[in-house]
N, C-alpha and C positions, 0 to 999 in steps of 0.2 A: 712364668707361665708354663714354661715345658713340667715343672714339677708337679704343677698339678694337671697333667695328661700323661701320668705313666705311661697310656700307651706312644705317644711321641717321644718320649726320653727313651724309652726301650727302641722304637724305631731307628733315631739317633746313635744310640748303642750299636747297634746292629750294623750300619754304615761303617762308623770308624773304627768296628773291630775286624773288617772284613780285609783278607789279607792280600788278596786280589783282586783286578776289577771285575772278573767276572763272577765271584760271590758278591761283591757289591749290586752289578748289574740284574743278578737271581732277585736279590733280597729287594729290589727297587719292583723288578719284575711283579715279584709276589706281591708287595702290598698293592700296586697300583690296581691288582686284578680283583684283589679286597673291595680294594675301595671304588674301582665300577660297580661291582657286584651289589655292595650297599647302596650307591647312590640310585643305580636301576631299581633294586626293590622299591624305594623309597620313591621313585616316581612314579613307580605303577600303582601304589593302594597308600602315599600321604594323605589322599582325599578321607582315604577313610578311617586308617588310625594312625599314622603319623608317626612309624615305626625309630622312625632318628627325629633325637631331637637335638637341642641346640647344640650340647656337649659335644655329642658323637660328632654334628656337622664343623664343629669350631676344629676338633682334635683331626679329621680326616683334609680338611681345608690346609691345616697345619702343613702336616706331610706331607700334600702336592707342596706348598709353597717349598719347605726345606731340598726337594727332588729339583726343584726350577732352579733353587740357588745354587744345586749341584752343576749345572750346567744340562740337565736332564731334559728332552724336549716333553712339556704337558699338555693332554689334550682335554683334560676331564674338572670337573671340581668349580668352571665359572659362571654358573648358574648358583652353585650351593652359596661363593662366594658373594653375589648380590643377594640371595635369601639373607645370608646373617647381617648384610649392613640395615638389614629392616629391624633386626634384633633390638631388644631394650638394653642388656646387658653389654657392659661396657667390653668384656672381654672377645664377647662373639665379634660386637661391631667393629675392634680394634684388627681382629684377624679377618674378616672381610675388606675391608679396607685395604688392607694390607696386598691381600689375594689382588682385587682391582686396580689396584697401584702398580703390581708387579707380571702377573700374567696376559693384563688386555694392555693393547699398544692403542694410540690414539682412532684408530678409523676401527674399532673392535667393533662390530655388531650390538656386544653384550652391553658397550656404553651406554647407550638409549635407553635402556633397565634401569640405571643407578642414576640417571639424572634425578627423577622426583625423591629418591630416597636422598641425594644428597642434599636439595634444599630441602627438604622436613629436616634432616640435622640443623642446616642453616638458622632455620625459619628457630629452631627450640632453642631453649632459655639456658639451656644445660653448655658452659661452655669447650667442655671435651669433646661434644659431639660438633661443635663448630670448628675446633682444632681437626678434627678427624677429617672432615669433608673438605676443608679450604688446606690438608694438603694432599689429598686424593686433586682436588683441582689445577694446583699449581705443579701437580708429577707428570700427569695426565695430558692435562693443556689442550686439550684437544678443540677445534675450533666449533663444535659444539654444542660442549660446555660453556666455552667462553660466550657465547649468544645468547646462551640460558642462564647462565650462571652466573656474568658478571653485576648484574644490576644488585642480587644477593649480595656479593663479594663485598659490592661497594656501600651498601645498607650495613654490614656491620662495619664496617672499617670508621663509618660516620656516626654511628648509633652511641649517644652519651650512655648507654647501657651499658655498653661491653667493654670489659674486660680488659686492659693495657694487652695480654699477650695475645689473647682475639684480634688487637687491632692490627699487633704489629706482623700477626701470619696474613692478613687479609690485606692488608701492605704489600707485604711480596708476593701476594700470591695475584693481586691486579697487576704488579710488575712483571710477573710472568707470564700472564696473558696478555698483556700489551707488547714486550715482546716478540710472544708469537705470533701475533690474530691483531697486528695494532689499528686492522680497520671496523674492528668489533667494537672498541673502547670507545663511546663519546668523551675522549677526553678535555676538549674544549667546554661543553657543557658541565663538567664537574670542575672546573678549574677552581673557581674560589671557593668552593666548598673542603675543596683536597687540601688546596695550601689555606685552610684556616686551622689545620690540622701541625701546622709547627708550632703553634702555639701550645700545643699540649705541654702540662705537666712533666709528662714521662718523657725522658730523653729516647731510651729505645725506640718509643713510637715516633718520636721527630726523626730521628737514624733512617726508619724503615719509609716512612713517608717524604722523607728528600730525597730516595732512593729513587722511589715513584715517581715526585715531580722533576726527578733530575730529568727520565728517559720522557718524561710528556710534555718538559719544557723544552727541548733540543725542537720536537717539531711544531710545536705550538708556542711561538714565543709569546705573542702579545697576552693570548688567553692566559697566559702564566705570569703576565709581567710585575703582577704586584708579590709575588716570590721573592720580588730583587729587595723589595723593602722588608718583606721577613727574614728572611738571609741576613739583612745588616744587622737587623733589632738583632738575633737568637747570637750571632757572633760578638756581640758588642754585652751580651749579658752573661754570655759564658766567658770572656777574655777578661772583661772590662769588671764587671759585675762580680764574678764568680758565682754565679746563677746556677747551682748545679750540685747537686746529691754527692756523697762522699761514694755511691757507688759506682760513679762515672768519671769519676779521678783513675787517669790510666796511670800510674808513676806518678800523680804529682800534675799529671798534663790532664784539662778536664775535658772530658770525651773527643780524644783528637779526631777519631773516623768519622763524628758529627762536622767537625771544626773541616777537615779534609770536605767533605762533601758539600758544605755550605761556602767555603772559598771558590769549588770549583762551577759549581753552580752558579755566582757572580759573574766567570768570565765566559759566560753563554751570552750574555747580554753587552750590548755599548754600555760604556762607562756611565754613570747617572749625570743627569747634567742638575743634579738637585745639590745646592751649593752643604746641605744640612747632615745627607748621605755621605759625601763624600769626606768630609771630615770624621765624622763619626767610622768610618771604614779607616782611613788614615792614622786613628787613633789606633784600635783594632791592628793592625800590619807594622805599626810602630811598638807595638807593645808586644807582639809576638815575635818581630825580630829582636827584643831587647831581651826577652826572656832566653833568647838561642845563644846569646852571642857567647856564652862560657861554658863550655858541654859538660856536662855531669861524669860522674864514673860510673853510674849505674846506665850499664847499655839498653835497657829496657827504656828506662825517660829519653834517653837522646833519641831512640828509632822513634818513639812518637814525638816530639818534641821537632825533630829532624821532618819528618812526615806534613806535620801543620808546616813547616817554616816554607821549604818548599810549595806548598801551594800556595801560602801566601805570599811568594816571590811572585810565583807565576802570573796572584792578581795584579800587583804590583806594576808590574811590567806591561799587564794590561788597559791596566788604569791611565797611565803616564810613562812609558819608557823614561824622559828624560826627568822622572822627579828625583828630590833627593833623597825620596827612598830607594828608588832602584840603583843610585848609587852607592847605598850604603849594602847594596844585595849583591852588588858586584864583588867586594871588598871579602865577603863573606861566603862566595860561591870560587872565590880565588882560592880559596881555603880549602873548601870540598873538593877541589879537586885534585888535591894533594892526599888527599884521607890513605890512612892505610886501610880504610875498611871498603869494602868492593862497591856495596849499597851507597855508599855517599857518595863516592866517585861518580858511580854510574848515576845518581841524583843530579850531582854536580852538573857533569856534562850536559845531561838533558836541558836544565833549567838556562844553562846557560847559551843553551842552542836558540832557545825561545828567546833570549834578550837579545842574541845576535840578531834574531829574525826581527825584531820588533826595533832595535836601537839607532837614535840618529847616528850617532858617535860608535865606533866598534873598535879607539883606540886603549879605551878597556879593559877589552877582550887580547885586544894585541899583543900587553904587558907578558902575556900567561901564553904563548903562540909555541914557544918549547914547550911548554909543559903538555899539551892540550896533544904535539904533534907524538909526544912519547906514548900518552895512552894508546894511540894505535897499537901499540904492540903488548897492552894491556895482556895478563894472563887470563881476563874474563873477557868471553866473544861478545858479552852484551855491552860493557864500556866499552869494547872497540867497536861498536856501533854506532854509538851514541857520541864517540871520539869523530866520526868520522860523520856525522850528522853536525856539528858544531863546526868543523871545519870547511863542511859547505856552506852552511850558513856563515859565515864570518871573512870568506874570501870576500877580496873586494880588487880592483884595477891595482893596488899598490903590494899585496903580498899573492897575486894569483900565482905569480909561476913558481914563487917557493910552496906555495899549497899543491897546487898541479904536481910539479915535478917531486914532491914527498911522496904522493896518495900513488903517482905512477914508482916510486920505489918497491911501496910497499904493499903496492899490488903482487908484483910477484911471488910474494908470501903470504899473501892473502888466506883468510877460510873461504873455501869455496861456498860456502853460504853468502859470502860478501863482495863475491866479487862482480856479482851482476849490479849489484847497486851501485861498486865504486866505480863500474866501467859507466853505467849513467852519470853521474854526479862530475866525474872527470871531463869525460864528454861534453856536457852542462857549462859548468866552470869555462872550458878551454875555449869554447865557442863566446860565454858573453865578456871573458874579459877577458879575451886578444889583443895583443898590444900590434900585431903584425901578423897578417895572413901565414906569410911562414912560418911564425911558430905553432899559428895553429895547424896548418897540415903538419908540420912534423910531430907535434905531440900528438894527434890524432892518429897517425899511423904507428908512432910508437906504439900508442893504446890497444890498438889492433893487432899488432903481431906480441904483443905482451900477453892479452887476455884470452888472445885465443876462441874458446868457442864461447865463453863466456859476454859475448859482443853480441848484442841485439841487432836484427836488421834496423832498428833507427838509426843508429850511428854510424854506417856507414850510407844508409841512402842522402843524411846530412852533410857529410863530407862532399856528396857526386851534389847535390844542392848549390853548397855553397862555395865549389868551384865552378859549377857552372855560372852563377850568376854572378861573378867576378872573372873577367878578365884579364889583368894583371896576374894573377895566382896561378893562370891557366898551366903553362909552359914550367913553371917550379913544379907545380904537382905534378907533372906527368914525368917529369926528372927523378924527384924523389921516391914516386913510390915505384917506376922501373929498379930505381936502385935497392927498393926492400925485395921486391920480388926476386932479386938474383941471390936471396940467402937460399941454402940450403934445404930448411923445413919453413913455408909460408902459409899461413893459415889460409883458411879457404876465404874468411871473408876480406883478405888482403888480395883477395884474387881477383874478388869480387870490386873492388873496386878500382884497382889496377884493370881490368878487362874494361871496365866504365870509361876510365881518364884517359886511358892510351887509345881505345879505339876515338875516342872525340877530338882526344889532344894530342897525339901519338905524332902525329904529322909536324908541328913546332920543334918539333929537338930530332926530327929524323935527318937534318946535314949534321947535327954534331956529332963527334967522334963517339962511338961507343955505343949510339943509339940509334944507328940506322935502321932498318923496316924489317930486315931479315933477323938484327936480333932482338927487337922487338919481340916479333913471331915467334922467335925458338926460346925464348925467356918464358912469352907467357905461355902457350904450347903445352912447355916442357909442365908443368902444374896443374893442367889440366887433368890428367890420366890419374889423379888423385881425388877429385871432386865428384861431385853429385850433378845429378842430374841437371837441376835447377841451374848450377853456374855455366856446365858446359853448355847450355842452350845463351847464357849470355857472353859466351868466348865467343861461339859465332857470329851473334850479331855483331860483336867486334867483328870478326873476319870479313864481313860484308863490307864493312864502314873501311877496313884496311883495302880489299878490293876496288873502291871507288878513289882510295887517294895512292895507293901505293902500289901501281901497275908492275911493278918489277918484281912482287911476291904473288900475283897472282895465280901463277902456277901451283902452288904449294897450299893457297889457299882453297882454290876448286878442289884439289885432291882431299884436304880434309872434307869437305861438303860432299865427295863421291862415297867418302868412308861410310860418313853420317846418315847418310842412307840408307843405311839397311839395318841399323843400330834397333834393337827389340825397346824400344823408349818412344812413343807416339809424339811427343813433345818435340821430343829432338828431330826423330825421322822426317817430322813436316814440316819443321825450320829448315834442316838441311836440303830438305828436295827444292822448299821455295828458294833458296840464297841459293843453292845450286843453278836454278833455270835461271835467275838474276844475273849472276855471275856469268856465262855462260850467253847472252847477248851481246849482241857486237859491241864494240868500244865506244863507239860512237853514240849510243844507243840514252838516252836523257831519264827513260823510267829508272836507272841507277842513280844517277846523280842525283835525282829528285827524292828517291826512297834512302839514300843516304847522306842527307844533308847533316849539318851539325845542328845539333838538340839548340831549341833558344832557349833563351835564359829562362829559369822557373818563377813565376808570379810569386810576390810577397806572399809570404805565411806562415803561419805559428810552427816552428821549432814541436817535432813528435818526441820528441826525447825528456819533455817536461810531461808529457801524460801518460807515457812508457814508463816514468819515473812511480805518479802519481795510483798508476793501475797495481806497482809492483808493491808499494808500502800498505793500500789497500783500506778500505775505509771500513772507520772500526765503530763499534755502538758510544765511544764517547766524541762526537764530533768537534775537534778540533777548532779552535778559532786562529789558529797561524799555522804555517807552514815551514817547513827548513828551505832555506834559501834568501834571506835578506829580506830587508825591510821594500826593495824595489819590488820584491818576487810579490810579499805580501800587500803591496797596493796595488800591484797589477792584479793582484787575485780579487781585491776586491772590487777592481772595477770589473772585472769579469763576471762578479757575482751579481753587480747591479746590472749590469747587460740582461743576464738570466733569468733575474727578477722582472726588470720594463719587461722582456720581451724578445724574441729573436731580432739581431741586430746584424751590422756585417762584423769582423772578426777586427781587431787590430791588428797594424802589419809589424813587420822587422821581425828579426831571429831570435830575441831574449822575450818575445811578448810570452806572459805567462799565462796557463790554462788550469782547469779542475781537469778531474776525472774526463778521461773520454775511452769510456768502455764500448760505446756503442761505434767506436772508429778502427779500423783495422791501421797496421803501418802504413798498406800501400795511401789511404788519403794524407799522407802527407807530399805524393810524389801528387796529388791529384790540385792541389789548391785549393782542398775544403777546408771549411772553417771546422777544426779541432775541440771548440768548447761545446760540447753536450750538453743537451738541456737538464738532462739528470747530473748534472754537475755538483759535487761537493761545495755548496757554500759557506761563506763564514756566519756562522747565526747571529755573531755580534754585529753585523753590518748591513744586512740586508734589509730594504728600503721597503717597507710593507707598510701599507693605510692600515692605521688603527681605527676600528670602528670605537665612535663613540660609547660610551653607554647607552641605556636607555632609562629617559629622565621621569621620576616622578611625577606624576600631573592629578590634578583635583580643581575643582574651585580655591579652597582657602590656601593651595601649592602655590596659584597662580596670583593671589590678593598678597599673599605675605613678599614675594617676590617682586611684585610689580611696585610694593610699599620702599622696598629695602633698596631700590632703585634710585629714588631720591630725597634717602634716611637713611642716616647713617648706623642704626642699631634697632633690632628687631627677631621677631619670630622666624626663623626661614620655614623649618618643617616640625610638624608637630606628629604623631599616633601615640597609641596607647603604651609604646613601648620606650622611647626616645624622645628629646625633644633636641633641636638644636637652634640655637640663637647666635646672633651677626652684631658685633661691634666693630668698627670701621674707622678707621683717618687716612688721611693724604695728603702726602706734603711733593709739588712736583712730579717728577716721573713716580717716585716708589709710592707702595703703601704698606699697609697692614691690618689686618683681620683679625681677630678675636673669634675664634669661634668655636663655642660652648655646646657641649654634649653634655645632656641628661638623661641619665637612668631611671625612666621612670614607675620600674618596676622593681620586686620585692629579692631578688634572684641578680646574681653578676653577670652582665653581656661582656663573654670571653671572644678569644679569639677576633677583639676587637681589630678592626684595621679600616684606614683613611686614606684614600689616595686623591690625588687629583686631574684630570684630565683637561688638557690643554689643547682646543685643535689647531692654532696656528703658535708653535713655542718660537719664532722668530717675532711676533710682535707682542706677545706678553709671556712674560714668565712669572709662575707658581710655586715656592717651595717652603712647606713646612719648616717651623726653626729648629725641633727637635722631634726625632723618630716619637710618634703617637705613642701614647700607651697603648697595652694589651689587653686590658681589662676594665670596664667600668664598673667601678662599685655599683651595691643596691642604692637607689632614692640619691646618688651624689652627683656631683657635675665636673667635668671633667675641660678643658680650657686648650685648645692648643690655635697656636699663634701663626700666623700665613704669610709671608711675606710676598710682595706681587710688583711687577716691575712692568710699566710697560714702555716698548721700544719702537714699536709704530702704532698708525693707526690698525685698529682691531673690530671685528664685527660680531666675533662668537663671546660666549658667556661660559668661562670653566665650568668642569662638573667637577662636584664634590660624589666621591661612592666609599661610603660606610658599610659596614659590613661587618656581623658579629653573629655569635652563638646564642641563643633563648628556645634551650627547649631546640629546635630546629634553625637550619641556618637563614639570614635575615640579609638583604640587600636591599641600598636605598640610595640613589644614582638623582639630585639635585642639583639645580642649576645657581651659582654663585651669585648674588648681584654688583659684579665686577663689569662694570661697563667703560666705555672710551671718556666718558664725563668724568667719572670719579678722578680723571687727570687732569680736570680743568681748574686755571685754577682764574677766578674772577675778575678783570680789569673795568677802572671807572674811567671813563670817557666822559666829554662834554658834548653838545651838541653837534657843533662846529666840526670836531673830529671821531664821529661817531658815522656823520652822514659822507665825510670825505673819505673814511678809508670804506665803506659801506660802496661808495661810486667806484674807488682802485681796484675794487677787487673782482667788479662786476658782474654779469648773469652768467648761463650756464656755460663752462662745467659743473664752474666754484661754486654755485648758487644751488640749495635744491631747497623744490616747493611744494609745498600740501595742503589742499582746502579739505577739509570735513566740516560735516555738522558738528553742533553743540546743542546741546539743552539747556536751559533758564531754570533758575531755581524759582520757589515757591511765590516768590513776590516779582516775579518775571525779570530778571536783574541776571547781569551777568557775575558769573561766581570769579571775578579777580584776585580774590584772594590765596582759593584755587591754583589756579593757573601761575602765579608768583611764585606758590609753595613748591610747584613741580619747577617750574626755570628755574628757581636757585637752588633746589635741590638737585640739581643736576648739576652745583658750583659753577656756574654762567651767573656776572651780577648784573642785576636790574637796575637800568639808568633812568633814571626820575627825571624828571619836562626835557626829554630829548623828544619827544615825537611830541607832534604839534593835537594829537587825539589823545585824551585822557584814557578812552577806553586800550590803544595799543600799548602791547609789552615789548620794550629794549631790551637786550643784553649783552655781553660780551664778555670775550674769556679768552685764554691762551690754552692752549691744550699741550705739557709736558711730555717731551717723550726723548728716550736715551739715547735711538738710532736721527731721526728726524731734528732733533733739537725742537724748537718752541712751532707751535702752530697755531696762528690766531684766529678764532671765530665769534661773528655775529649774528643774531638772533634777533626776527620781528614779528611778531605774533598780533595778528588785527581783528579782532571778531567783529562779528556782525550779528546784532541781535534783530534787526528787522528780518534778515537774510536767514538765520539761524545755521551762519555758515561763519569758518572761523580760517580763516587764511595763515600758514606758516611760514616763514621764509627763514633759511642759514644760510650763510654765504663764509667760506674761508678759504684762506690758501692752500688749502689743500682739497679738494673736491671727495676724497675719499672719506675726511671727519666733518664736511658738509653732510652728504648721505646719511650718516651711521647716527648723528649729531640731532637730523629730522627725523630718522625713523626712530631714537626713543623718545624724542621727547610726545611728537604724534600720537603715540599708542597710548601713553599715560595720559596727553587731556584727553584723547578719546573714551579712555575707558572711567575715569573720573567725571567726564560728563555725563 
């Protein structure tokens, strides 16, 4: 481009020939004055002949731009810059663009100009000029454009027009605006339109479009859920299959960052409880850990090869901790963690943090407890991170204090990057699995005069916590940590807690030798003249608490309160005058003793040192579904997440209960007795308890005739249009069944992007699961077969939906109702008279009994239609018992109704019309009064609407 604007190459020239900055700074000077000069002319008389034209404005645009990259500040040129994005010429438009890109910041004024020129790029057929605009949007971002702009974004990204590399910028480039603006994006509303969009052809555009649904699945799970089924299909035809263009073969490995982002995608969601899924995924993470197990010597295949393998650990582990995959991931991760290479290591560690966290068993992990303790001193600060993340995670009651008492070794040599986390996690550790009070104050004090300033105020308001609320410990604490403060050099927050123990507890050890009151006093005293403000205001309130129990120091005590007095510190000065005038009351005197009683014990409550923890690691845009800290850490997080979800609840008690985020908490609520878990809390997305809304079901007349037919018939029409057809073949043997169910393409054109799910609203009393992952494609004019398999385990009153979903021309959804009812599990018994009416008596009236009178209608020769009415009772598999009822016109039945939870449930049925009456009387009655109900309301609806 600069070649052909001599005058910009000469420019350029001129720049980096200049020997100093200040011929640099002349030569910038001069042309910018140029080039006011020309764009001035050009505004006063363009009206009338248009003095510059595009050239001049392309090549003068140029030059600011080259001056801006210099670092030069520009004030001129972004108006000219939206003139050329109007340009036809691809050159002008590219160097506008470019100008708007780089000189206006998001809140620019000039933005509001470029909006309409951007969609007319949009809008045009030409796809450079789409390219040019969606990445002016996605640099830009500004929230805007994103209000204007995204609905454009999203038209071509869906548009069967456009272009594979059109699609795959307008991918990113709504990823970028969701992002930033993510309350701009109706991203629920696009949800199955986006993910019908992995089914493309092109891999890249799958890449850039999981990229999308990755960040709009984290907060939109359900809207996303049928993802989980494209996810398995796309990895099961690139693993299994080899589904995939020889341009997408990374080394031999087929598109691992596809393969990477579709595993990780999986563990957003709970495991599928679709028995069809899961194997098919099992195959998939078996055949990628087979492909790993003997590394190559071509370092290029193992890093990707390495890359898949670990995330498919991580689903693994997700899936099932205890299966025999994640065993054979152990085996294999024992390995990585030996690597000479830095990246596997630090792999290693990580993944095996996540199994700690998740596994019942962590003997293991135990096997490898030297290896794991050596990477601490790793020569990469990220494995010793990740060293030291595994080693939290995998303490447990039986290697805590060999873990503790290492992490406080090699604290001392710590990078000070790491030692505020290990003084958390140590902390953490030392408090839930204490085998004895004493050792945990004494490795907590050690922690503290080790770490130094590196010690959060949580840990040591934890310490004054949880001596206070134990008794027993009282009297050791206030020993041991009098005996750290007689070192030498004593950190201040050892001061700090020493001023806490001894002013409450100081009195128990003041007849022992060595701890009397005076040196008490001149112990902790003597530390003070070292500290800040903040503590010496808490030495006093010791001194006050010493004044009330230790009369024989009070001398020495008022005189530091006379000191404190006049101290230029307001804080202090007003402590000291008040504990002065305190002090300073006769002996006798009870407002002392009352203002210095001993602190009672602190109410139950969540440990601030797990959200200290949580605030410091910090939440990142791929939200996490576990935690470091053991499989205890990670169900207490989840029941904390259902808390969040129901609703504001009270807090659980004890000292290891675990919390999310609590940003919105300062340290002091943990001295206070609030509850610690924030409602903005990090939850687990795989776990969280949200109502799925149904679909929303097809309805017509002939929706409503085929369905109400398929009710008690086993094969049939379900729905018909001009586009599809689907049809319903059916058996049942007991609880289980099976479905047949057939799709037609009844048009000239393939409906892509095919997909089938199904919807279940109570999955504890029936369950649904395809036998094998749908196809993706239905041929022209073909029919297409997949097979249902359905279980039910109690009684049930809802009817699965079926939602289909395809490409034609525009995308297609069609949300029907199964004819899956609590009958199709009955299965027929023949009864005699005798014991038809005997167990008919056992069972007796309501609960167990439900009844319904409606009319009926006579057919043509005034008769009642029995034949009718047979057809619909034994199509409901209820059989008809012949001269049990003493009326020819009444219908018998009886049946057992199969179920896997409940076992067998028997019902019977008496149906009496009256044709004088032209009323027709129902009656069920069974032991179970819930498949009485369900039992009269279908069969009711079918003779009503049949008559």
């Amino acid at each position: 481009m600069a070649a052909n604007m001599r005058g910009l190459t000469q420019f350029i020239a001129d720049i980096r020939g200049a020997r100093v900055r200040e011929l640099e700074e002349k030569r910038i000077n001069k042309e910018m004055a140029n080039i006011r000069k020309k764009f001035k002319a050009w505004c006063s008389c363009h009206a009338a002949d248009g003095n510059l034209d595009g050239y001049q404005k392309k090549k003068y645009v140029a030059k600011i731009i080259f001056t801006y990259i210099l670092g030069y500040k520009v004030d001129v040129g972004h108006m000219e810059a939206v003139n050329l994005i109007s340009s036809s010429k691809y050159s002008e438009k590219q160097i506008g663009y470019l100008a708007v890109t780089l000189l206006m910041h998001e809140n620019s004024d000039f933005l509001r100009l470029v909006v309409n020129s951007i969609r007319k790029d949009l809008d045009e057929n030409n796809e450079v000029s789409n390219c040019l605009a969606l990445h002016a949007i996605a640099n830009v971002g500004s929230s805007e454009m994103a209000e204007a702009l995204s609905e454009d974004v999203h038209r071509l990204l869906i548009s069967p027009t456009s272009q594979t590399f059109v699609k795959k910028k307008a991918a990113l480039t709504l990823l970028r605006l969701y992002r930033k603006h993510p309350t701009v994006i109706p991203a629920a509303e696009w949800a199955l339109r986006l993910v019908s969009i992995m089914d493309d052809q092109d891999l890249g555009v799958v890449i850039c479009v999981t990229s999308l649904i990755m960040a709009l699945a984290q907060d939109h799970l359900d809207a996303y859920a049928v993802c989980y089924t494209k996810a398995v299909d796309r990895l099961h035809r690139l693993v299994i299959e080899g589904e995939y263009s020889a341009t997408y073969a990374y080394y031999k490995v087929p598109s691992p960052w596809l393969q990477v982002k579709l595993l990780r995608l999986l563990q957003y969601y709970a495991p599928s409880e679709d028995a069809t899924l899961r194997s098919v995924l099992h195959e998939v993470l078996q055949t990628i850990m087979n492909n790993s197990a003997e590394p190559s010597r071509n370092v290029q295949h193992n890093n990707a090869q390495h890359a898949v393998l670990f995330e498919a650990i991580s689903l693994a582990i997700h899936l099932d901790a205890s299966s025999p995959l994640v065993g054979t991931s152990a085996v294999l991760l024992a390995r990585f963690i030996s690597s000479k290479e830095t990246n596997v290591r630090y792999l290693g560690l990580d993944t095996m943090a996540h199994l700690a966290a998740r596994a019942d068993s962590l003997e293991p992990l135990k096997k490898h407890q030297g290896t794991i303790i050596l990477s601490l001193r790793d020569k990469d600060i990220s494995v010793r991170r990740r060293a030291l993340d595994l080693l939290y995670s995998m303490c447990d009651t039986d290697n805590s204090e060999l873990i503790v008492g290492e992490l406080l070794r090699y604290l001392k040599v710590a990078d000070y990057a790491l030692r505020e986390e290990m003084v958390l996690k140590i902390a953490i550790l030392t408090e839930k699995y204490a085998n004895s009070y004493k050792w945990y104050v004494d490795t907590i004090l050690q922690l503290i005069s080790a770490a130094g300033d590196h010690v959060g105020d949580e840990v040591w308001y934890r310490v004054v916590q949880i001596v206070t609320n134990t008794e027993d410990l009282q009297e050791y604490a206030a020993k041991v940590v009098f005996e750290h403060l007689k070192s030498p050099s004593t950190h201040e927050s050892l001061v700090k807690v020493g001023g806490y123990i001894l002013g409450e507890y100081g009195h128990l050890i003041a007849n022992d030798t060595g701890y009397s009151p005076l040196e008490q006093f001149q112990v902790l005293h003597s530390k003070s003249q070292f500290c800040v403000a903040s503590t010496r205001s808490l030495l006093l309130s010791t001194y006050i608490k010493w004044v009330n129990v230790f009369p024989e120091i009070k001398p020495q005590l008022i005189n530091i309160f006379e000191r404190y007095r006049h101290v230029l510190d307001a804080e202090l000065q007003q402590r000291a005058c008040e504990f002065y005038s305190l002090a300073s009351r006769p002996d006798d005197d009870e407002v002392l003793q009352n203002v210095c009683e001993e602190m009672p014990p602190f109410p139950p409550r969540v440990s601030a040192l797990i959200g200290r923890l949580n605030r410091k690691l910090g939440d990142t845009e791929d939200k996490r579904t576990w935690i470091h800290g053991g499989k205890e850490m990670n169900l207490e997080r989840h029941a904390n997440s259902r808390k969040a979800t129901l609703g504001p609840g009270s807090s659980a008690t004890g000292t290891t209960t675990v919390t999310g985020n609590t940003d919105a908490q300062d340290v002091m609520s943990s001295l206070a007795g609030l509850n610690l878990s924030s409602p903005g809390e990090q939850s687990d997305p795989s776990r969280v308890d949200s109502s799925v809304v149904a679909p929303r079901v097809a309805v017509g007349p002939s929706v409503e005739k085929w369905f109400n037919k398929l009710i008690y018939s086993a094969d049939g029409v379900l729905y018909e249009d001009v586009q599809i057809q689907i049809g319903i073949k059916s058996r049942y043997q007991g609880h289980l069944g099976q479905l047949a169910i057939y799709l037609g393409n009844k048009i000239s054109v393939p409906l892509t992007s095919f997909t089938s799910t199904i919807h279940v609203n109570d999955s504890e009393a029936l369950s649904a699961t395809f036998a094998k992952i749908p196809p993706n494609i239905l041929v022209p004019r073909t029919q297409s077969q997949q097979l249902l398999h359905v279980e039910c385990k109690k009684a049930f009153s809802s009817f699965p939906i079926l939602t289909v979903s395809f490409l034609a021309g525009a995308h297609q959804s069609v949300s029907i109702r199964l004819p899956i009812s609590v009958t199709k599990f009955i299965e027929g018994v023949k009864l005699g008279q005798a014991d038809f009416f005997e167990r008919w008596k056992v069972i007796g009236g309501p609960p167990r009994e439900a009844q319904a009178v409606f009319p009926i209608t006579l057919d043509g020769a005034g008769q009642l239609d029995l034949v009718r009415y047979r057809q619909v009772v034994s199509g409901n598999h209820l059989e008809i018992l012949g001269d049990v009822d003493p009326n020819p016109n009444n219908l018998v039945a009886a049946g057992v109704l199969h179920t896997s939870v409940d076992g067998k449930v028997g019902c019977l049925l008496r149906l009496e019309p009256n044709r004088e009456a032209k009323l027709c009387r129902l009656t069920v009655r069974s032991t179970s009064e819930d498949v009485a109900a369900e039992v009269l309301r279908l069969i009711e609806k079918l003779l009503r609407l049949d008559s």
